[in-house]
N, C-alpha and C positions, 0 to 999 in steps of 0.2 A: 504494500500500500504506500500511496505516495503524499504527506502530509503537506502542505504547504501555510504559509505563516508570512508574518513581517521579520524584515534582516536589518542589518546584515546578524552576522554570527555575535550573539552575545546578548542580544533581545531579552526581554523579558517575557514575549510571545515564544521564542524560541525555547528558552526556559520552561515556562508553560508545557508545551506541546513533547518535550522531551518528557515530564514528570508523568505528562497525562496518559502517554504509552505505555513508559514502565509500569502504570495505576493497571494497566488494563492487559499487562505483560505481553505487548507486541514488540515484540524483538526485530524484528526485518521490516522495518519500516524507512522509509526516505524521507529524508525532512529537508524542503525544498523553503530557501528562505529567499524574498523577495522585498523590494522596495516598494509596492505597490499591490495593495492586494485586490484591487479590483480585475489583477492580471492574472491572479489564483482563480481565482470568481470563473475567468477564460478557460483557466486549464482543466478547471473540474467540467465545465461546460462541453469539453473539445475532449475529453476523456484522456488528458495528460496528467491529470493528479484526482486523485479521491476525493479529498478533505480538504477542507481552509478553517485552519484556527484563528480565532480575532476577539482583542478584549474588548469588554464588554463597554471600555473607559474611551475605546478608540471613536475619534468624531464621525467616521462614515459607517457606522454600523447601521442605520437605517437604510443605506443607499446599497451595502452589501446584503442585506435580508431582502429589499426589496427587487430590487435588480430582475432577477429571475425565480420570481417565487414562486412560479409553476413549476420547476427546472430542479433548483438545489434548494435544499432545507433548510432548517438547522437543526440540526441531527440529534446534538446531544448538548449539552454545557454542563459547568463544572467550577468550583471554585478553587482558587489556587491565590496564592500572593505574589506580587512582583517582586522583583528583585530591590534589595536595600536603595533607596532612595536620598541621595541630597542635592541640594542648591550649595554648589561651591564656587568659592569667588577666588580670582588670583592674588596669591596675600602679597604680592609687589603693585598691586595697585590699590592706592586706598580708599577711593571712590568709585566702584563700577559703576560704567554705564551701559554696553552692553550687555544682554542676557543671553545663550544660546536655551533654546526650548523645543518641548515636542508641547505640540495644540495641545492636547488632549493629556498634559501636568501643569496644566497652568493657573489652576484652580490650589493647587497646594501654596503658590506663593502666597497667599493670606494676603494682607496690607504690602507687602513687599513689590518696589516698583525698583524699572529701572527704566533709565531713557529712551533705551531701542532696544528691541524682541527681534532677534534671527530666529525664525521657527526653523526647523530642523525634521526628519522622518521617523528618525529613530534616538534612542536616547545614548547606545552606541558612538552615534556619529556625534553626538552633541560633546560627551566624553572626549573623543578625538580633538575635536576641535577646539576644545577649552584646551586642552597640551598643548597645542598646536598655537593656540594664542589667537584664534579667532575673531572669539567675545572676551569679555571680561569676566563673565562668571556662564554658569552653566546648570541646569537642573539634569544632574545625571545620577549613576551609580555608587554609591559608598567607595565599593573596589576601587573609582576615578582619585580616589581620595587618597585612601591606602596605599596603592603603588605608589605614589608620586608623594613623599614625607618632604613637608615643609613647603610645598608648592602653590598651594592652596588651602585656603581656610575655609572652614566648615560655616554658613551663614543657617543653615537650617537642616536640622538632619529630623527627615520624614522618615524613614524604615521602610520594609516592606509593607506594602497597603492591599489587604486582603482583596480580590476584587472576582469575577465572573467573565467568565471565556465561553465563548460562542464554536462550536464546532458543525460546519455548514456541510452539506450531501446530497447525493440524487437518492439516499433513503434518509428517512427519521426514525428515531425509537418511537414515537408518538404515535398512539392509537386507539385516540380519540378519548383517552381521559388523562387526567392531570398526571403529569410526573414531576414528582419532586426527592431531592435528595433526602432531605430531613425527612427522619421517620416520624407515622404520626403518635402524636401524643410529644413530640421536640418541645412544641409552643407552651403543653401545662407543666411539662420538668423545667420550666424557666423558675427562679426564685427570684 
């Protein structure tokens, strides 16, 4: 089976999708990572890939559910959390003004501005390009943090953010009554 996803290598969709096979112990799987997932959307369309994973946080999820709603599904979803999250800024500058960002974390900045938003595809690349000198700061990975001691200082450290992925197909598990993961009676063992 051939999985496909947002790239490049080191995603937290890619992440995802790696955790969510081992979950379901498919071993021989291909994990097809893209810049674009409405080109996934194609390949499962054109019978070059299976599946397309996508969080549920990403801004074109309505346009990827709608697309071909006759055609591909959404098969299955699943919670999982992203990968450890911060907004790190280059500690040799002492006012940023650049931001590099993906659309769809831009809600975690709280009150926090900065004068010009580079939006970015992936948080990956946002990573790179803060090393890289870019922007001035960056909403990326912890990791971006950690390798690089003393480069950058930490302005906000989010963590991983529990959230819901979409797994789309030309089948569904659905049929025709409610599927849900929580078992019932989840809601009355609440205290």
């Amino acid at each position: 089976m051939r999985f496909v996803t947002l790239g490049p290598e080191g995603t937290c969709h890619e992440n995802a999708v790696k955790n969510y096979l081992s979950h379901h112990s498919l071993n021989d799987c291909e994990i097809l990572l893209l810049d674009n997932l409405f080109d996934g959307l194609e390949m499962i369309r054109q019978g070059e890939a299976d599946y397309l994973v996508q969080c549920s946080a990403h801004p074109n999820v309505h346009l990827i559910t709608e697309k071909y709603f006759q055609e591909i599904f959404v098969t299955d979803t699943f919670i999982f959390p992203t990968k450890d999250l911060a907004l790190l800024e280059d500690a040799s500058i002492k006012h940023p003004h650049t931001l590099g960002l993906v659309k769809a974390t831009e809600g975690y900045l709280g009150q926090i501005t900065y004068s010009e938003i580079i939006y970015e595809t992936s948080k990956p690349i946002v990573g790179e390009n803060l090393i890289n000198g870019k922007y001035d700061a960056g909403l990326a990975y912890l990791e971006h943090y950690l390798a690089n001691p003393g480069r950058f200082r930490m302005r906000l450290h989010i963590g991983p953010v529990i959230t819901t992925w979409l797994v789309y197909g030309k089948r569904t598990a659905f049929r025709g009554s409610l599927l849900a993961a929580a078992d019932k009676g989840f809601y009355e063992n609440l205290s």
